[in-house]
Gaussian input, Z-matrix of N, CA and C with variables (Angstrom, degrees):
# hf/3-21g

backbone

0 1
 N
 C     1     B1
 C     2     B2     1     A1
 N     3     B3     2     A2     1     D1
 C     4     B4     3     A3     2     D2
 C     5     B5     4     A4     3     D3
 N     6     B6     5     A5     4     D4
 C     7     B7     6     A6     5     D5
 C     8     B8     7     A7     6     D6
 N     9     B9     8     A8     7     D7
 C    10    B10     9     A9     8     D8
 C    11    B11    10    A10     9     D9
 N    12    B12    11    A11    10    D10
 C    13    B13    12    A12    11    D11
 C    14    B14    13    A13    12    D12
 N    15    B15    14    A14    13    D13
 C    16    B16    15    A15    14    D14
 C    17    B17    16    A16    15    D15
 N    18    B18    17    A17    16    D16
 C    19    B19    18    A18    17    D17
 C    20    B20    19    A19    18    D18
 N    21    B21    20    A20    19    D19
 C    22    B22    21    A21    20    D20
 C    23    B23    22    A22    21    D21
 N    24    B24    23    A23    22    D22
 C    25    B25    24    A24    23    D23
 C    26    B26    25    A25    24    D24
 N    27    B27    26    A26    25    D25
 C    28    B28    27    A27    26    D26
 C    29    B29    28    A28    27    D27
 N    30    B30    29    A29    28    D28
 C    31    B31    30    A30    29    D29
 C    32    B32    31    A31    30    D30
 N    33    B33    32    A32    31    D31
 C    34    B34    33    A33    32    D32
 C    35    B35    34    A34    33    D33
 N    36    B36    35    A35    34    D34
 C    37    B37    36    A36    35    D35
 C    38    B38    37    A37    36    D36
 N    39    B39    38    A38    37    D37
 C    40    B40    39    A39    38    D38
 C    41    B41    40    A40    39    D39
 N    42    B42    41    A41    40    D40
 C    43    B43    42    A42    41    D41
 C    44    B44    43    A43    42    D42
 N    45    B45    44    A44    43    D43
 C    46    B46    45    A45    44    D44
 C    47    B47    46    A46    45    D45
 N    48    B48    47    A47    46    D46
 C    49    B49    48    A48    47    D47
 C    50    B50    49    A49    48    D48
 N    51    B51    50    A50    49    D49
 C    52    B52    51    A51    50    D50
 C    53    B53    52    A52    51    D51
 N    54    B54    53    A53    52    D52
 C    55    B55    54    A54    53    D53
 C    56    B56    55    A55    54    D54
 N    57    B57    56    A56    55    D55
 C    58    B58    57    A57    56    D56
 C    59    B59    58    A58    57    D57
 N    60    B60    59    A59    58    D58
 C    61    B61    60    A60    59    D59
 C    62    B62    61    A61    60    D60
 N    63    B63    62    A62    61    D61
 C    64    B64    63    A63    62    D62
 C    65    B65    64    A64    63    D63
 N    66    B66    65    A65    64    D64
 C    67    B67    66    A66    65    D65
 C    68    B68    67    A67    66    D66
 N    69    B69    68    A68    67    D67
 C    70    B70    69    A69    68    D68
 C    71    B71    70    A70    69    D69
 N    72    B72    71    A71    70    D70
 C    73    B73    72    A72    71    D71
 C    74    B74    73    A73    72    D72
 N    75    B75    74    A74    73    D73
 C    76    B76    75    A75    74    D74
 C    77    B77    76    A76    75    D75
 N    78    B78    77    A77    76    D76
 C    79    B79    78    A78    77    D77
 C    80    B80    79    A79    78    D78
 N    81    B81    80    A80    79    D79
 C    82    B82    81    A81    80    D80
 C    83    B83    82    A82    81    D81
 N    84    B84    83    A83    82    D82
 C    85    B85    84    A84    83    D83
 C    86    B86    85    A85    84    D84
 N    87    B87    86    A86    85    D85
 C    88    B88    87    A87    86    D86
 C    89    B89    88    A88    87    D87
 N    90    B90    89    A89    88    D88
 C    91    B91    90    A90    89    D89
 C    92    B92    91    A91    90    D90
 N    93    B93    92    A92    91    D91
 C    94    B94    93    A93    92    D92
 C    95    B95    94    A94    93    D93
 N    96    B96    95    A95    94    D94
 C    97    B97    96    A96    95    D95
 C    98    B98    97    A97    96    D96
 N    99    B99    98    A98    97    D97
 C   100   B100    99    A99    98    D98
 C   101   B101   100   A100    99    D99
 N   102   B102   101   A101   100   D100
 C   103   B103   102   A102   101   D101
 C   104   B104   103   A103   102   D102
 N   105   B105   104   A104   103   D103
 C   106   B106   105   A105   104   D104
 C   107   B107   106   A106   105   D105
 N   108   B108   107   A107   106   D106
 C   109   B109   108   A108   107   D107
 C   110   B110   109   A109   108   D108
 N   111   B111   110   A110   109   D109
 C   112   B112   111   A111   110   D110
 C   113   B113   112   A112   111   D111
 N   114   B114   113   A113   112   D112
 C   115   B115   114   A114   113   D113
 C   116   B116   115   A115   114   D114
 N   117   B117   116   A116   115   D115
 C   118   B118   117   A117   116   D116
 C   119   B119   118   A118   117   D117
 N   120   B120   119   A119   118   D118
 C   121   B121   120   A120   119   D119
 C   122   B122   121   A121   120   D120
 N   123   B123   122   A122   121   D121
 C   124   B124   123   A123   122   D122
 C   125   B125   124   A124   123   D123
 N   126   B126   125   A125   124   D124
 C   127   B127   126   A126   125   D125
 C   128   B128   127   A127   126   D126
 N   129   B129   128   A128   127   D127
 C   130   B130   129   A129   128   D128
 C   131   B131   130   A130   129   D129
 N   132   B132   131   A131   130   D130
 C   133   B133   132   A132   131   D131
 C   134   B134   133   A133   132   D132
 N   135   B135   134   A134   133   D133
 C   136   B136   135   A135   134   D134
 C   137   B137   136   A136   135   D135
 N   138   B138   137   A137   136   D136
 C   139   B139   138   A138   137   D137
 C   140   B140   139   A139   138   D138
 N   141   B141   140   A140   139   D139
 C   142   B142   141   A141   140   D140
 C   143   B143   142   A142   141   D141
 N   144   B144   143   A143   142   D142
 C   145   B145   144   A144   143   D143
 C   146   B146   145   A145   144   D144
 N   147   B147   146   A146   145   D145
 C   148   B148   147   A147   146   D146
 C   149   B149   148   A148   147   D147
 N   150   B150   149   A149   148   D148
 C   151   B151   150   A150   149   D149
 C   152   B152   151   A151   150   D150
 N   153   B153   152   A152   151   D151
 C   154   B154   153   A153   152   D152
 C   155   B155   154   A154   153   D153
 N   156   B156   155   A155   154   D154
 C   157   B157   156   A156   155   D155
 C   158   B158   157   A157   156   D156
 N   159   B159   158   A158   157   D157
 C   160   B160   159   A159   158   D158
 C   161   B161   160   A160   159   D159
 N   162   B162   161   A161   160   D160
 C   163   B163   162   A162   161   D161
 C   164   B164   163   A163   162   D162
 N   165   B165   164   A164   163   D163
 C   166   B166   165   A165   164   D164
 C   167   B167   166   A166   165   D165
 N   168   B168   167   A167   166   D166
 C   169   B169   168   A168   167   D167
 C   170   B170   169   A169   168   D168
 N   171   B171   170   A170   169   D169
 C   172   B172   171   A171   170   D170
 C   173   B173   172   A172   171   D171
 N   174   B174   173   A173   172   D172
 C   175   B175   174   A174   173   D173
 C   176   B176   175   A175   174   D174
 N   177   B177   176   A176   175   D175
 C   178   B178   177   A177   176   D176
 C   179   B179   178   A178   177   D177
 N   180   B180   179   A179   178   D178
 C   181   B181   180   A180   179   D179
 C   182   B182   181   A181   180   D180
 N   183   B183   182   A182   181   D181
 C   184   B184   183   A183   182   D182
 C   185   B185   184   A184   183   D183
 N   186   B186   185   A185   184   D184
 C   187   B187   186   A186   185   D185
 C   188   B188   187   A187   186   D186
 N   189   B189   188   A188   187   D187
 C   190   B190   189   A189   188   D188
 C   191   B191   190   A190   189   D189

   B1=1.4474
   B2=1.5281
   B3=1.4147
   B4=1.3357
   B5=1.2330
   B6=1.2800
   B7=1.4064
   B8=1.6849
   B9=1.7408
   B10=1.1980
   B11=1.9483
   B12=1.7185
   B13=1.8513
   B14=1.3973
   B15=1.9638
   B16=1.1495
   B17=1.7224
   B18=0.8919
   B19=2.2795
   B20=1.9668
   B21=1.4668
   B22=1.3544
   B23=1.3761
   B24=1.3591
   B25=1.2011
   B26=1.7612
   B27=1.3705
   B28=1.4119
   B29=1.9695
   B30=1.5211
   B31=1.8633
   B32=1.6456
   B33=1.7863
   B34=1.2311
   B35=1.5887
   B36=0.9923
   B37=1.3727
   B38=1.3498
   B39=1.2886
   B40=1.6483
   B41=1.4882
   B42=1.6034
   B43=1.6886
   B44=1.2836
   B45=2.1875
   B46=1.0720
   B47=1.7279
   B48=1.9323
   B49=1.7538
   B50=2.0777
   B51=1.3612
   B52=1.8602
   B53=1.4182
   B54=1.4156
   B55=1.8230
   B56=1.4261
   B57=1.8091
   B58=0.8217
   B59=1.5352
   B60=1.6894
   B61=1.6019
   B62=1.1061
   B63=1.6976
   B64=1.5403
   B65=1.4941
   B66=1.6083
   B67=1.1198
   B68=1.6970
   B69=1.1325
   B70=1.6424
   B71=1.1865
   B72=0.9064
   B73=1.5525
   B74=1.9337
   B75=1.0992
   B76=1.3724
   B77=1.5294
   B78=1.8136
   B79=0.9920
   B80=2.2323
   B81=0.9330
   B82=1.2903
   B83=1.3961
   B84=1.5293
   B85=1.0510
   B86=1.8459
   B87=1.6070
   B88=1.5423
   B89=1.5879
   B90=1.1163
   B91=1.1103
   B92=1.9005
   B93=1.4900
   B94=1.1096
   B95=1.4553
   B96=1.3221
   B97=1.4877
   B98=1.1691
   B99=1.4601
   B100=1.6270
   B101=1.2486
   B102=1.0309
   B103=1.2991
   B104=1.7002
   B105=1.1482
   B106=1.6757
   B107=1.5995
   B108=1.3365
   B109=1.2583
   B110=1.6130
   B111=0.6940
   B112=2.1375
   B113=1.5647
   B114=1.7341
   B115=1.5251
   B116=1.6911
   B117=0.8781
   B118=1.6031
   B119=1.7239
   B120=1.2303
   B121=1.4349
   B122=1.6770
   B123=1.7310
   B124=1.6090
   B125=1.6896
   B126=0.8374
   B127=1.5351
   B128=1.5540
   B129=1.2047
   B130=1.7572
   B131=1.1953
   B132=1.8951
   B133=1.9167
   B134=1.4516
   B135=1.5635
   B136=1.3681
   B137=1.6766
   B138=1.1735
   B139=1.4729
   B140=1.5357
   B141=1.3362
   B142=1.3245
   B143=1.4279
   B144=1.8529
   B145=1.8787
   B146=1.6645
   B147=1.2330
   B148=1.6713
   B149=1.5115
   B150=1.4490
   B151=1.4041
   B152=1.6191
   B153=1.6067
   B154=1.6545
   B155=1.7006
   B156=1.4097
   B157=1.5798
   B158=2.0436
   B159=0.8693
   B160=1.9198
   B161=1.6693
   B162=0.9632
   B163=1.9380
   B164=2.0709
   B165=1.0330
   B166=1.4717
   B167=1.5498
   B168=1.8281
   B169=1.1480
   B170=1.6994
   B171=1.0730
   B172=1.5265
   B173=1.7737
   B174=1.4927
   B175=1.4968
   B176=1.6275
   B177=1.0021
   B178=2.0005
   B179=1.3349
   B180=1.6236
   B181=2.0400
   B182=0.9354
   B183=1.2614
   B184=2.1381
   B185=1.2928
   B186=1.5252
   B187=1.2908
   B188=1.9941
   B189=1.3983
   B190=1.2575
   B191=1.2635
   A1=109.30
   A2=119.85
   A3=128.49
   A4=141.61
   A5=129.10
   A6=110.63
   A7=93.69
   A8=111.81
   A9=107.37
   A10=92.44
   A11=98.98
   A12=76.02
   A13=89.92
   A14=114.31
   A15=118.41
   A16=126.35
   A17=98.13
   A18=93.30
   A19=98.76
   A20=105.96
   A21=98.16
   A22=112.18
   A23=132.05
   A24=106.96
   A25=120.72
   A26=110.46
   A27=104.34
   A28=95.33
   A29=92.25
   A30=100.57
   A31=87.55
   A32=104.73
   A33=115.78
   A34=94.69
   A35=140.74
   A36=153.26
   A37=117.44
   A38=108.42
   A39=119.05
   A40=123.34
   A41=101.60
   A42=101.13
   A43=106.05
   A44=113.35
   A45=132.82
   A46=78.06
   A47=91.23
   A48=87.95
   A49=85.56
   A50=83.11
   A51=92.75
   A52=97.01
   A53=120.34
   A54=137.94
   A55=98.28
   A56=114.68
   A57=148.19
   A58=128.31
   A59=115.93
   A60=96.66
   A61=98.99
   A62=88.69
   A63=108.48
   A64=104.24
   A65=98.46
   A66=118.63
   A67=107.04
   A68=107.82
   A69=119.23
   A70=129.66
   A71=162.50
   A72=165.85
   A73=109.80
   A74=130.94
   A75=154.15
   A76=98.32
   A77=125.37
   A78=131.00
   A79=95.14
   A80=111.54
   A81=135.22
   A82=124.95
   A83=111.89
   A84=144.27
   A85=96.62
   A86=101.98
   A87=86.13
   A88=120.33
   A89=120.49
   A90=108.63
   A91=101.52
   A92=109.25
   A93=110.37
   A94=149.49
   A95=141.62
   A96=128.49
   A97=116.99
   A98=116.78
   A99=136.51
   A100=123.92
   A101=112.98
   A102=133.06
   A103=119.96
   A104=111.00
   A105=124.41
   A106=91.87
   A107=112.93
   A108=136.83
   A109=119.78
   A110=154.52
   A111=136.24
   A112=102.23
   A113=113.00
   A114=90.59
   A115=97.14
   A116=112.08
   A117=122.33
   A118=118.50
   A119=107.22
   A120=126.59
   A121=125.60
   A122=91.43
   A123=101.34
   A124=82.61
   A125=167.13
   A126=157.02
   A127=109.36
   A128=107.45
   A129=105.67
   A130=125.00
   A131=117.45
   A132=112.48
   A133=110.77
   A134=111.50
   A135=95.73
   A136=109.95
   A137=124.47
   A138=146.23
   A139=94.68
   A140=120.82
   A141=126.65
   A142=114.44
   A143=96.29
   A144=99.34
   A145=91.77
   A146=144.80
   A147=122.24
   A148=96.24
   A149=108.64
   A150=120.75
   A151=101.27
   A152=131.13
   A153=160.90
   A154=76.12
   A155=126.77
   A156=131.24
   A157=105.06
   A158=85.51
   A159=88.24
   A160=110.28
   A161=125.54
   A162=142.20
   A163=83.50
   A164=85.45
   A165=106.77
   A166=114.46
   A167=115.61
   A168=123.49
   A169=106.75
   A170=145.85
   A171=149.62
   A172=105.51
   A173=109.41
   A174=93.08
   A175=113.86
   A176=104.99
   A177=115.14
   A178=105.78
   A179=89.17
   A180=103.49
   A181=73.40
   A182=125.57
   A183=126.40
   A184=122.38
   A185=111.18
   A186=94.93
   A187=117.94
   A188=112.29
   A189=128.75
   A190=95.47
   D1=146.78
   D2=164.46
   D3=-111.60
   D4=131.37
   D5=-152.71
   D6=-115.12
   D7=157.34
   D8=-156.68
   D9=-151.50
   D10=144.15
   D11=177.23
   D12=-116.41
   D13=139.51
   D14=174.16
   D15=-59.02
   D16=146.88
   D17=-179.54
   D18=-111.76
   D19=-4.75
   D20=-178.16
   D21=-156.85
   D22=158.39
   D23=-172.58
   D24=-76.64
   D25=149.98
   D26=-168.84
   D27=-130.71
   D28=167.30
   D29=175.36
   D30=-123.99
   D31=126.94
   D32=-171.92
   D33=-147.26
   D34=159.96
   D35=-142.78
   D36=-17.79
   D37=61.96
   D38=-162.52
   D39=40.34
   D40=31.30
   D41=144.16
   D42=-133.45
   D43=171.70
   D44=-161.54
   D45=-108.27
   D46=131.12
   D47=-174.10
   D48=-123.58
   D49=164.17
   D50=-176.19
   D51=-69.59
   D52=-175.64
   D53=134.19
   D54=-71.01
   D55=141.48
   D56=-174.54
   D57=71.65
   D58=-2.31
   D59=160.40
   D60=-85.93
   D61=179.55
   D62=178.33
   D63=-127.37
   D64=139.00
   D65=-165.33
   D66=-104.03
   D67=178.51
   D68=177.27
   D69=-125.18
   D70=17.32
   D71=-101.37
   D72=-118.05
   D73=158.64
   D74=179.09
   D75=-51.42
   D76=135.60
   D77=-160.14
   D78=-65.25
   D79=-47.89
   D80=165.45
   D81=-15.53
   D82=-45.44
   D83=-163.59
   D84=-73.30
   D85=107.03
   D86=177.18
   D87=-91.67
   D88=137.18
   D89=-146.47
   D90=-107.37
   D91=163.71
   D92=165.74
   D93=-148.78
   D94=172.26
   D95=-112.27
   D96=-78.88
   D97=14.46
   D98=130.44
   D99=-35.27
   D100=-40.74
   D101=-153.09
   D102=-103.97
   D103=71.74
   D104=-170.32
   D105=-65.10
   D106=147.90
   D107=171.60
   D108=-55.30
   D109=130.93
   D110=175.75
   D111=-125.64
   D112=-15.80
   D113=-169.53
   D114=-149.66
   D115=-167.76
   D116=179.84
   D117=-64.47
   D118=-46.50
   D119=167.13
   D120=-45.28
   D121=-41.20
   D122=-169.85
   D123=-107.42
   D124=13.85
   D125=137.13
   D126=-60.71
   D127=-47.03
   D128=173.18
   D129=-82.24
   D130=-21.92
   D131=153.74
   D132=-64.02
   D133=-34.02
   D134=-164.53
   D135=-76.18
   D136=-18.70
   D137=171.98
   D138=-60.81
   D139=-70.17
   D140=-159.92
   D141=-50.54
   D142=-54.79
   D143=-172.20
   D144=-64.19
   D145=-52.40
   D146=-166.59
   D147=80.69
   D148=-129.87
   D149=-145.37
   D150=-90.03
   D151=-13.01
   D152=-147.91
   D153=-77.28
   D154=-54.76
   D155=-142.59
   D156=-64.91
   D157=83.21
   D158=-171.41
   D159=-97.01
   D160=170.71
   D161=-164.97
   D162=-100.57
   D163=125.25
   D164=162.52
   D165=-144.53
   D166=117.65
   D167=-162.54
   D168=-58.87
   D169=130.56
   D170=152.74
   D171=-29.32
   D172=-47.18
   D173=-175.98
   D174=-84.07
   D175=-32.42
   D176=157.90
   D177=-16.64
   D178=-80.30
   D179=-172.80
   D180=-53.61
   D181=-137.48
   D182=-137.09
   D183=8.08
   D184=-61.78
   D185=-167.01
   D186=-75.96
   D187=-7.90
   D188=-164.00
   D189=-79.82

């Protein structure tokens, strides 16, 4: 698992989470530029996805 601290608000396992917790999610999980690094795990997704890591609105996801 990777842990990550939000910079904006995001919708992640069907909840609306603030800026500044930190979340946990599946190494898998590509993450994005919300999504600051916190541990070893999420330094190498965030490495991995590269250029993949795109802005997806919080109210988007919901309604999608």
């Amino acid at each position: 698992m990777a842990k990550y601290k939000l910079t904006d608000t995001a919708y992640l396992a069907e909840r609306l989470l603030a800026p500044g917790e930190v979340v946990e999610v599946a190494d898998t999980v590509v993450p994005g530029p919300h999504m600051n690094p916190v541990d070893d795990a999420a330094r190498r997704a965030v490495k991995a996805a590269g250029n993949r890591m795109v802005r997806i609105d919080p109210v988007e996801a919901i309604i999608a």
